[in-house]
C-alpha positions in Angstrom: 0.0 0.0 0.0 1.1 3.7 -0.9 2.3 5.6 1.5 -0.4 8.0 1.0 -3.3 5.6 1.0 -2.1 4.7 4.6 -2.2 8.2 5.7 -5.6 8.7 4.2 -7.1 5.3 6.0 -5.4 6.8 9.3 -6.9 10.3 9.0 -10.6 9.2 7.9 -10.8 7.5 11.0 -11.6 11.1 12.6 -15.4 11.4 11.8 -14.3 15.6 11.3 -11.9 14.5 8.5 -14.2 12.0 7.4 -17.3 14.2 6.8 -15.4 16.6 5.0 -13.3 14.2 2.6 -16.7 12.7 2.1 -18.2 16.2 1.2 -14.7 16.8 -1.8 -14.7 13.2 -2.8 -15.1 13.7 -6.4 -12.5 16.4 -6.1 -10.0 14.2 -4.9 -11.2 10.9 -6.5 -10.1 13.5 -9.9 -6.9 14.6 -8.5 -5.6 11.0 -7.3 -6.8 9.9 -10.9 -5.0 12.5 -12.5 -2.0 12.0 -10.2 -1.8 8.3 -10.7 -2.3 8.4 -14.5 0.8 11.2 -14.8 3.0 8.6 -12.6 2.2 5.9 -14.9 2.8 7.4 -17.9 6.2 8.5 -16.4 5.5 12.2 -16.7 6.4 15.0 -14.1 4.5 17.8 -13.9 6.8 20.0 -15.6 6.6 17.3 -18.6 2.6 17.3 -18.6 3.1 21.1 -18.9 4.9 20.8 -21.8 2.8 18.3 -23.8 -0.8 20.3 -23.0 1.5 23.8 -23.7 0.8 25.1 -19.9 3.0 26.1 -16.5 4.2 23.4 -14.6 2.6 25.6 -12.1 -0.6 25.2 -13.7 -0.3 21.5 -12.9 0.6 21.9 -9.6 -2.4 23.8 -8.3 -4.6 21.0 -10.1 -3.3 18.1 -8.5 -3.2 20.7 -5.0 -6.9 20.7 -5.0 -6.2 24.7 -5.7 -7.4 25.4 -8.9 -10.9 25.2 -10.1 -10.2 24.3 -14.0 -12.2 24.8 -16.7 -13.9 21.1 -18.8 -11.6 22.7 -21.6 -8.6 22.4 -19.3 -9.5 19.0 -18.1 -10.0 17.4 -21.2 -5.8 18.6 -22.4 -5.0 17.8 -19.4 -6.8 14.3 -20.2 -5.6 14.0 -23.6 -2.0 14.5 -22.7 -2.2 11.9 -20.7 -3.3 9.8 -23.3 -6.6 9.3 -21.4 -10.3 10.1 -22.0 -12.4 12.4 -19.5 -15.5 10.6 -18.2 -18.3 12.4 -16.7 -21.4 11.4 -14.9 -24.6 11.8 -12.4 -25.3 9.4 -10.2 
């Protein structure tokens, strides 16, 4: 297991921390998708940047959870990943 994942089972044991994750989950599901996509295709953010002709910074505040971005940015983002964007309601 990631190192991350075990922090995050640790944390949402606080019902605080739990309710609120709960409250951003499709934020962050996004964000550890995109993150774990960019890892597999080898890419650092400075290299995604490049191939979607953005700042690395750009990047960064996405995968921080600190940038709300537009369907338009998603979908380069997407496509320089080599990936498809997938929307729904449930």
């Amino acid at each position: 297991m990631k190192n991350y994942q075990k922090l995050k089972q640790q944390l949402l044991k606080n019902n605080k921390v739990k309710h609120a994750y709960d409250k951003l989950a499709p934020e962050y599901s996004l964000i550890e998708s995109l993150i774990e996509k960019r890892i597999e295709k080898g890419l650092t953010q400075q290299a995604l940047a490049l191939k979607i002709n953005t700042k690395q910074s750009a990047i960064s505040r996405l995968e921080s959870g600190n940038y709300n971005p537009s369907l338009a940015f998603l979908h380069k983002v997407a496509r320089g990943l080599g990936a498809r964007l997938k929307f729904s309601f449930i």
